[in-house]
N, C-alpha and C positions, 0 to 999 in steps of 0.2 A: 509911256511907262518905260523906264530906263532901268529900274534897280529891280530886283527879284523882289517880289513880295510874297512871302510867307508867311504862317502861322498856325499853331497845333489848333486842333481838334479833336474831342472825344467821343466813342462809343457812347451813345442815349439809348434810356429806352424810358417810353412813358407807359410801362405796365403792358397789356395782349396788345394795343393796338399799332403803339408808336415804336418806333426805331429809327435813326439817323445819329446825326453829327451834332455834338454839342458844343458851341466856343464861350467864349468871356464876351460879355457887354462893351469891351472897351476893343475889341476886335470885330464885332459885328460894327460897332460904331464906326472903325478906322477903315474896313474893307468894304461896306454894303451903303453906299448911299442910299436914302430914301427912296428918291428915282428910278433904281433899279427893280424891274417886275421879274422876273427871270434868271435864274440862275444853273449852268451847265457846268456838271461835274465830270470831268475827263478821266476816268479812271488808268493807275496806273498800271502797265502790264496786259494793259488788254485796252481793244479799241470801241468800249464800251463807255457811253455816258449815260446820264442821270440828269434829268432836268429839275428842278423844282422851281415851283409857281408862288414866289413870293407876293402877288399882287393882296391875295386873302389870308395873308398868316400876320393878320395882327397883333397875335402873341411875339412871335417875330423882331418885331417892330417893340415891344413893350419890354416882357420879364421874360419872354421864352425863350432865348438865342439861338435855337436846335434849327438844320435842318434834316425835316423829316417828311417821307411820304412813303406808300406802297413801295417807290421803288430803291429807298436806302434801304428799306428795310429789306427788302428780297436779296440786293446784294450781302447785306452782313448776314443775312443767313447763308445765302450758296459762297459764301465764302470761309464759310467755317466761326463764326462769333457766335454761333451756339454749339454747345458740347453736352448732351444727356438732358436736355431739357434748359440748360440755364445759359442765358446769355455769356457773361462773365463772371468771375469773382466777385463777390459784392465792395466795392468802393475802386473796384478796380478795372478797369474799361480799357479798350485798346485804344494807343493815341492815334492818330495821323498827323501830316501834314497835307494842308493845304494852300497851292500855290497859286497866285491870281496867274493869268497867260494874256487873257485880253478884256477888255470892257466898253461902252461906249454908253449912250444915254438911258437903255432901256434896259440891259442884260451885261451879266458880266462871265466868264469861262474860268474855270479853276480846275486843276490839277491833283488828284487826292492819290496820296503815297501813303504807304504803312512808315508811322516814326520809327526809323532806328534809333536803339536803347543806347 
């Protein structure tokens, strides 16, 4: 991998349970081979990751593009994306970027930054 790969990402939530990163169909298509079971999120600013387990998210793989589990959602909450009870503004979600770092057959490593405006 020689070029930086990037791409935004949004604030998800699927109602009480869910919480993560929401992208485009045509970025899940261009960054996530099928092949990939695995996925490591490097948080920026802290030497803290997130893994999530693509192997069973066939939503995923389908209409869902989010990733989400217990522990996106822990981080956007101790990170401040909820405020008096409400995630964010309704239509209005925080972006990120994320950046691939490394990949190979089974898993791939990404980068998540708050977008500057």
């Amino acid at each position: 991998m020689t070029e930086q790969q990037s791409f935004t990402v949004s604030g998800w939530t699927g109602g009480q349970s869910g919480l993560g990163f929401k992208m485009s169909k045509a970025n899940r298509n261009s960054y996530f081979p099928k092949n990939i079971k695995k996925i490591t999120i490097h948080l920026s600013k802290s030497n803290k990751t997130i893994s999530v387990d693509l192997s069973n998210k066939h939503g995923f793989w389908n209409k869902c593009p989010e990733l989400a589990n217990v522990e996106t959602k822990a981080w956007l909450l101790q990170n401040g994306y909820e405020r008096g009870g409400k995630l964010w503004k309704h239509g209005y979600p925080p972006k990120f970027t994320l950046t691939k770092i490394k990949s190979d057959e089974k898993s791939s490593d990404f980068k998540l930054s708050k977008k500057s405006d």
